[in-house]
C-alpha positions as a Markdown table, in Angstrom:
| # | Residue | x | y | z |
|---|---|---|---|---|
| 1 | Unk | -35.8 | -32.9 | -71.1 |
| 2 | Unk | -34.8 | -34.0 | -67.9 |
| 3 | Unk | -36.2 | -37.2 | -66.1 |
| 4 | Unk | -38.9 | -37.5 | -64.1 |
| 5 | Unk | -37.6 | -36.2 | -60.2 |
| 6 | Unk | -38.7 | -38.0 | -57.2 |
| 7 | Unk | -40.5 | -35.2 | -55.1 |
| 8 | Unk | -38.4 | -34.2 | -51.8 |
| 9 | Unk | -41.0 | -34.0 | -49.0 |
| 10 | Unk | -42.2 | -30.3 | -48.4 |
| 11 | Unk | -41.4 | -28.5 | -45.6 |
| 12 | Unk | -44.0 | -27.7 | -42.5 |
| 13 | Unk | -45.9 | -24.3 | -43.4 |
| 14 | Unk | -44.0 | -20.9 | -42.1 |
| 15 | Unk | -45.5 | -19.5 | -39.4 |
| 16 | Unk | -47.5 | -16.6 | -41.3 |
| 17 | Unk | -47.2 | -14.0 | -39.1 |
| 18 | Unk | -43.0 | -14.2 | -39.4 |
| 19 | Unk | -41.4 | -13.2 | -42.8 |
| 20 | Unk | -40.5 | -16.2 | -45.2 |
| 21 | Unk | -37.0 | -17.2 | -45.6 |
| 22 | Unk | -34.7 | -16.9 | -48.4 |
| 23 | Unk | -34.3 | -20.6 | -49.6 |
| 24 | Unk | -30.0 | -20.4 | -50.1 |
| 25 | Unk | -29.1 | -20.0 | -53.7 |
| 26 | Unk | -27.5 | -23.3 | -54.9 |
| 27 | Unk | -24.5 | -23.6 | -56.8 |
| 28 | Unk | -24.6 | -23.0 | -60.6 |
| 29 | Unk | -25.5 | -24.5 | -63.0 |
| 30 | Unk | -28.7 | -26.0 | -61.7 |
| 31 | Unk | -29.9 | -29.4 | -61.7 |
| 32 | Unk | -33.5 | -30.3 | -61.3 |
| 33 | Unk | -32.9 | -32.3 | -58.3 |
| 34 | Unk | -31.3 | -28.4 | -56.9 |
| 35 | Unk | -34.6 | -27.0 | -58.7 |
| 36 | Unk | -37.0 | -28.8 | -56.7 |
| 37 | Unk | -35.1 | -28.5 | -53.7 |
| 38 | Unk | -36.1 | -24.8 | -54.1 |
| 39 | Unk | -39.5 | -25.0 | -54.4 |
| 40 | Unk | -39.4 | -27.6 | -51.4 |
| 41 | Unk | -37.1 | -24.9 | -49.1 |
| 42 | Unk | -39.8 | -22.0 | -50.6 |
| 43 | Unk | -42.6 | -23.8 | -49.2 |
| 44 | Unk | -43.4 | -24.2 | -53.0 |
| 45 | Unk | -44.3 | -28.1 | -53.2 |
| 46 | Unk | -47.4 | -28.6 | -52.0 |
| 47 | Unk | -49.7 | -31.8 | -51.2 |
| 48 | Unk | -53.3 | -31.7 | -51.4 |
| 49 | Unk | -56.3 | -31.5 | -53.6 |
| 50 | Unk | -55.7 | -28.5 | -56.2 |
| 51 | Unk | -57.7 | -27.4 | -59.6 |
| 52 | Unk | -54.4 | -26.5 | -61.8 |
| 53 | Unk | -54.4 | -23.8 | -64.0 |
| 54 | Unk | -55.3 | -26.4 | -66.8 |
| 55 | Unk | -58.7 | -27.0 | -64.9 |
| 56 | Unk | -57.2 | -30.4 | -64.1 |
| 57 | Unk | -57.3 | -31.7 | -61.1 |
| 58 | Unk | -54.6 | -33.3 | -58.4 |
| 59 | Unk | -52.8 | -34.3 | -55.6 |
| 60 | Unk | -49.4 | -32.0 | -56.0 |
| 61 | Unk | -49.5 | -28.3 | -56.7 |
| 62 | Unk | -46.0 | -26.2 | -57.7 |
| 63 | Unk | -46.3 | -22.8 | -56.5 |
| 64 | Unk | -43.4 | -21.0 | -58.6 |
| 65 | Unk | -45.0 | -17.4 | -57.4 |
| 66 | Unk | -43.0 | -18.6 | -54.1 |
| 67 | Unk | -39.6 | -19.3 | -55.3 |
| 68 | Unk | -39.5 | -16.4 | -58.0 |
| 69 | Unk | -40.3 | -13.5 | -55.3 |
| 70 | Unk | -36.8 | -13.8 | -54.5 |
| 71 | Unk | -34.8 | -12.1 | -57.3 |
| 72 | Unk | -31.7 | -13.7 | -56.6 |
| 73 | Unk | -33.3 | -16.6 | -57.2 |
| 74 | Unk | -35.5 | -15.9 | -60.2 |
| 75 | Unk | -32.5 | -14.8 | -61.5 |
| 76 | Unk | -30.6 | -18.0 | -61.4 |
| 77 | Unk | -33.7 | -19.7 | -62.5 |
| 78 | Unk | -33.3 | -17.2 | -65.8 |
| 79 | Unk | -30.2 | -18.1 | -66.7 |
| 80 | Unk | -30.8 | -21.9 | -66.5 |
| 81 | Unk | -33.5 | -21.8 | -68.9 |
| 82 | Unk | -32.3 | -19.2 | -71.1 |
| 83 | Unk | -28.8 | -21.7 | -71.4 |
| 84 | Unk | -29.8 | -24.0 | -74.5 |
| 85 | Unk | -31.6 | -20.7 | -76.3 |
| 86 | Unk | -28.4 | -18.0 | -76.9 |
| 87 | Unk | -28.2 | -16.9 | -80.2 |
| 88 | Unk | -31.6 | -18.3 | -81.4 |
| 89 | Unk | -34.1 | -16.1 | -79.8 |
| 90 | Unk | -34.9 | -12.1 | -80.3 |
| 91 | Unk | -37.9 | -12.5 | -78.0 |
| 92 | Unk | -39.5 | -13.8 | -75.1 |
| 93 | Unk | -43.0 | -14.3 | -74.5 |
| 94 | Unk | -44.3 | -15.2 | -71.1 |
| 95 | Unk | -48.3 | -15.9 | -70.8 |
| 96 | Unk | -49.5 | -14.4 | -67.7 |
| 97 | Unk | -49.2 | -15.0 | -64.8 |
| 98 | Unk | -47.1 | -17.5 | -65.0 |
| 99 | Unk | -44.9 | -16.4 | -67.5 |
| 100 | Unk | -44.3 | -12.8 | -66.4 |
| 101 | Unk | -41.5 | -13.1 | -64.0 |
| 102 | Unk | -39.7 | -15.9 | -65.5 |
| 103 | Unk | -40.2 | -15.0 | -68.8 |
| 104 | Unk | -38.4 | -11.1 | -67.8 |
| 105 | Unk | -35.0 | -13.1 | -66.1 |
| 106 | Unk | -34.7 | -15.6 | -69.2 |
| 107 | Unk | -35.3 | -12.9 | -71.1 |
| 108 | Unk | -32.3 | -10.5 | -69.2 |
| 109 | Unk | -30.0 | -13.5 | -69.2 |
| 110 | Unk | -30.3 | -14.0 | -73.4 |
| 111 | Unk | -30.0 | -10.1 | -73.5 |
| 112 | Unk | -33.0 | -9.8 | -75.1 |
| 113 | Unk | -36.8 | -8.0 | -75.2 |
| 114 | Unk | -39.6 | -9.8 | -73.3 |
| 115 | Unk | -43.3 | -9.3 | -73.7 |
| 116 | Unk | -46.0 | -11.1 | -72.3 |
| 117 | Unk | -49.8 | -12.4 | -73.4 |
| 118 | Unk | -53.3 | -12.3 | -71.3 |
| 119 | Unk | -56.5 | -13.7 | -72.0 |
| 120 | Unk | -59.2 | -11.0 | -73.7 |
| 121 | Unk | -62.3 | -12.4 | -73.7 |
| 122 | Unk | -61.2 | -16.0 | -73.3 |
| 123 | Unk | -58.3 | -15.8 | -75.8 |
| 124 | Unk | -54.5 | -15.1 | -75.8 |
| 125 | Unk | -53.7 | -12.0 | -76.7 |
| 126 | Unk | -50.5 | -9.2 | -77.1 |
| 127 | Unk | -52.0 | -5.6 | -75.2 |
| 128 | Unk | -50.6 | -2.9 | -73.5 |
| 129 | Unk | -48.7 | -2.1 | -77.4 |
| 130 | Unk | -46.7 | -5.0 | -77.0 |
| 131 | Unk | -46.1 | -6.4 | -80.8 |
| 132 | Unk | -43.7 | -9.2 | -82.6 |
| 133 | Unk | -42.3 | -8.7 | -85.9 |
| 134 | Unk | -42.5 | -10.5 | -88.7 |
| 135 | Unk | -39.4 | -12.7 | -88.5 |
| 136 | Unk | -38.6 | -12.6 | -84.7 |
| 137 | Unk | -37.3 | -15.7 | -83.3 |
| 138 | Unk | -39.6 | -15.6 | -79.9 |
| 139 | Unk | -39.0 | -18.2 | -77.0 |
| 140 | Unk | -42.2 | -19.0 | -75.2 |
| 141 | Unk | -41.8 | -19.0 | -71.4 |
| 142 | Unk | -43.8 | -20.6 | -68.6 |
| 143 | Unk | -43.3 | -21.1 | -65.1 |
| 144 | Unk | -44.9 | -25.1 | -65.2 |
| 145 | Unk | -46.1 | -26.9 | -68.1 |
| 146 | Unk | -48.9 | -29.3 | -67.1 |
| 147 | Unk | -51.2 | -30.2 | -70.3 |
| 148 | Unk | -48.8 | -26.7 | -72.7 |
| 149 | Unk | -52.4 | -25.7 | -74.0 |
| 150 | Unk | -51.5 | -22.0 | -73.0 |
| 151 | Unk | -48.1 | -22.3 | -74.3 |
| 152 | Unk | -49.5 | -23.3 | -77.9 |
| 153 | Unk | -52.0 | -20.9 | -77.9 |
| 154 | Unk | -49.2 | -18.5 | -77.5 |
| 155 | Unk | -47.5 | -19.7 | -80.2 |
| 156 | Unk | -50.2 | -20.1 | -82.2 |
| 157 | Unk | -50.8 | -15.8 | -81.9 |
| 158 | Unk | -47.1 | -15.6 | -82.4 |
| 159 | Unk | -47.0 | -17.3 | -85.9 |
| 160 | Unk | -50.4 | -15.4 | -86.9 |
| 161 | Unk | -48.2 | -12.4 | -86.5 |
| 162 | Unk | -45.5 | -13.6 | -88.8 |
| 163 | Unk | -42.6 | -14.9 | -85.7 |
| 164 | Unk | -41.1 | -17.9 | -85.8 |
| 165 | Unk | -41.4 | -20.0 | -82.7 |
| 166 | Unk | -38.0 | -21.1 | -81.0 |
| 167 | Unk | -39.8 | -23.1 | -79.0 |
| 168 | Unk | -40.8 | -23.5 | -74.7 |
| 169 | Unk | -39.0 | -23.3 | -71.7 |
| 170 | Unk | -40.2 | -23.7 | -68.8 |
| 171 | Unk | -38.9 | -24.6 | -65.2 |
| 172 | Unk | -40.9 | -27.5 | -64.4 |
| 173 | Unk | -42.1 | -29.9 | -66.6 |
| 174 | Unk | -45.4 | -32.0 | -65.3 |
| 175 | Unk | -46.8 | -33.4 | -68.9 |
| 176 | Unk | -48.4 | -36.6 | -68.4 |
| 177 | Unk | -45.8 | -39.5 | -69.3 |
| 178 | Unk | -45.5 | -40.0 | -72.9 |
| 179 | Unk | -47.1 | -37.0 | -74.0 |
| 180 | Unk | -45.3 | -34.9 | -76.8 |
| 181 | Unk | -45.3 | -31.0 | -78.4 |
| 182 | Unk | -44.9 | -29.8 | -81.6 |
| 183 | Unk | -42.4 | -27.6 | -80.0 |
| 184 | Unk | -39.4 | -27.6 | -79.0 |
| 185 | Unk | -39.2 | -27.9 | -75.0 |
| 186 | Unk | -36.8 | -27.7 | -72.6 |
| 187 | Unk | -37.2 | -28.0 | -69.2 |
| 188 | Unk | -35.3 | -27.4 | -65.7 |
| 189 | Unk | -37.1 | -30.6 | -63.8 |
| 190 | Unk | -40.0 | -32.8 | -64.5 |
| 191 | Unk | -42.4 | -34.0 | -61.7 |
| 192 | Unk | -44.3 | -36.8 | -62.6 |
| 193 | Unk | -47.1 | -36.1 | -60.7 |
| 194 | Unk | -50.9 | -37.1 | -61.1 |
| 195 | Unk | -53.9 | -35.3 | -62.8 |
| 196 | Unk | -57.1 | -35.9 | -63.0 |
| 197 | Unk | -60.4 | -34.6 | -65.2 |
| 198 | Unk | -62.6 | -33.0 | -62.4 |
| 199 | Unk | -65.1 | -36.0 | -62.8 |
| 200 | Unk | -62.2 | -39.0 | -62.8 |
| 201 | Unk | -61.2 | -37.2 | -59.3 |
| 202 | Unk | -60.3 | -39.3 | -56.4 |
| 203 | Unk | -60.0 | -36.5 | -54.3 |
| 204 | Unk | -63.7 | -34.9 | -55.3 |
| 205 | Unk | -64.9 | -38.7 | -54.8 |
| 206 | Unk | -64.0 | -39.0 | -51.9 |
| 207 | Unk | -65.6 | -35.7 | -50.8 |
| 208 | Unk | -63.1 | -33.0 | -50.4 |
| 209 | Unk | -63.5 | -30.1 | -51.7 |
| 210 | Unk | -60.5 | -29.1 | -54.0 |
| 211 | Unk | -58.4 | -25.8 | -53.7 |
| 212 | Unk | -57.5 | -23.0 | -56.4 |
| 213 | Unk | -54.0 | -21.5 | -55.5 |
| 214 | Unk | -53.3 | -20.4 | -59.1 |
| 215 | Unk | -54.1 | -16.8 | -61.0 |
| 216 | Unk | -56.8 | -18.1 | -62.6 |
| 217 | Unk | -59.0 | -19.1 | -59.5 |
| 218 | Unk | -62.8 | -20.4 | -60.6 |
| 219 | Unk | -61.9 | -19.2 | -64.6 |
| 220 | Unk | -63.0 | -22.2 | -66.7 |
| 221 | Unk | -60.1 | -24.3 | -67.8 |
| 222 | Unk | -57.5 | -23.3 | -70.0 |
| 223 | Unk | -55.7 | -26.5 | -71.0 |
| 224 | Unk | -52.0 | -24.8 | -69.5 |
């Protein structure tokens, strides 16, 4: 797991009514000073008052959705991630959102299947006739892990079905300090940033109201 990264200051907004530009590839392999520097060049690193997927609140939101539009860049972002996993995974599962996009390039890069989870009825689940076998080495994928409820949930469904759980890769890594997974987890970059419960809230205390950016906008927290 990589240190905690100093945050490089985010870029002014694009102008919306222009198309966004291509943040330029960096050199391979990819350190998580290079990662952030994408999401800061994406317009990806934002400063604010946000309700993360988790339900948490705080003061620094990652938009990956940003970076990973560009294939050429989701792609890169693949094969970093998929690095310390060849030859131990015959699956990856993404949650989605999230996990959909980065899950599929980690997944291409380990020349492997990928399948992803969504929530029915509050819970994770395998539709759409996506199934693990009993035995399959699967890789949980996420874009950003903040509290990794989703990301045990996930395996959690995938052991119930008889897989064994590689463990989690994600790109960014924003677990508060100390905190610890029964899984296996390797990360791109860290962010140490802050996170509040909705009632320990500076932000919310001081009045403002917060924003949602995420794919689960006014859903009740899922502990991602």
């Amino acid at each position: 797991m990589s240190a905690p990264s100093r945050l490089p200051a985010a870029p002014p907004p694009e102008d919306p009514a222009r198309a966004p530009t291509r943040p330029a590839p960096p050199p391979e392999p990819l350190d998580a000073a290079a990662v952030l520097e994408l999401y800061r060049q994406a317009g990806g690193l934002r400063q604010g008052h946000f309700v993360l997927s988790s339900g948490r609140h705080s003061d620094t939101y990652l938009q990956s959705a940003v970076v990973l539009q560009w294939p050429a860049l989701a792609a890169a972002l693949g094969r970093a991630l998929a690095a310390p996993w060849h030859g131990r995974v015959d699956v990856v599962v993404g949650p989605a959102m999230g996990g959909v996009v980065i899950g599929h390039e980690t997944a291409a890069a380990l020349g492997v299947r990928m399948v992803f989870t969504e929530r029915v009825d509050g819970r994770m689940a395998l539709r759409r006739s996506f199934a693990v076998a009993a035995g399959e080495r699967a890789l949980v994928v996420e874009n950003v892990v903040t509290t990794g409820g989703s990301a045990l949930e996930v395996a959690e469904l995938l052991r119930a079905a008889g897989a064994e759980v590689a463990g989690l890769a994600t790109i960014v890594d924003r677990l508060p300090e100390g905190a610890a997974l029964p899984l296996e987890l390797h990360a791109l970059a860290r962010v140490a940033a802050a996170s509040w419960d909705p009632s320990d809230c500076p932000g919310c205390a001081s009045g403002s109201g917060p924003e949602a950016p995420g794919s689960r906008r006014g859903l009740p927290s899922t502990g991602r």
